[in-house]
Structure formats: C-alpha cells, structure tokens
TORTI-799141 format. One record per residue (C-alpha): residue in one letter; x, y, z. Coordinates in steps of 0.001 Angstrom, whole numbers, plus 500000, padded with zeros to 6 digits. Each point is the difference from the previous one (the first is absolute). Layout:
! TORTI-799141
AXYZ ...
This chain:
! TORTI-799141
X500000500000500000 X501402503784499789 X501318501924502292 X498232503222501360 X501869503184501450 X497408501448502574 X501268503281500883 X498387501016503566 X499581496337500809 X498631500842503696 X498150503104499079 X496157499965500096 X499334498029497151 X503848498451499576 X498964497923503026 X496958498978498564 X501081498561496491 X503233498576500895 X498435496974501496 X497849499444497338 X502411500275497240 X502443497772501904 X497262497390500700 X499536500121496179 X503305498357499353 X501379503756499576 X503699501066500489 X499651503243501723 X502861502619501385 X498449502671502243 X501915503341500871 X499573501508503157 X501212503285501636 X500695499366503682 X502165496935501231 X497132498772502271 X497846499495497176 X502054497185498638 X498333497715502797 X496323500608498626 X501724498764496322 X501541497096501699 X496543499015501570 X498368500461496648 X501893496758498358 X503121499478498256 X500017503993498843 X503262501530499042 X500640503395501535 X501338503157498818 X500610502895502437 X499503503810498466 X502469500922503114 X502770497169499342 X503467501764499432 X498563503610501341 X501510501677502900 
C-alpha cells in the first residue's frame, strides 16, 4: 500500500485520520511540533514522526 505524509498528525483532525489510514494497511509519517507530541504518534500505531522543532535552538 502507499505511504501517506500527514502533516499535523496530532492536530484536531491529524489525530483522527491517522488511525484510520493506518488500519487501512496505510504507511503514514506524521510531523509534529512539540517533542511531547511524539508519544500521542507512538500510541497511534507504527507512525513515523517528524518534529517541526528537530535541529532548532
């Protein structure tokens, strides 16, 4: 199946539709902003993570 980049994976609706699409047999890579976040992409299944704030100081 593809692979789906969900960018604000654990916003409103990001939190929503990443379930679904990977309980459809979707790939999906969900960015995030804050480093806590990462834990509510974790819990969502096998989700790659992006962070917006990764390499900023």
């Amino acid at each position: 199946m593809s692979r789906i980049f969900v960018i604000g994976a654990t916003g409103g609706v990001g939190h929503r539709l990443v379930p679904l699409l990977t309980g459809a047999g979707y790939g999906v890579s969900g960015l995030h902003r804050k480093p806590e976040q990462a834990d509510a992409l974790r819990a969502a299944s096998r989700v790659s993570r992006h962070s917006m704030g990764a390499g900023r100081r």
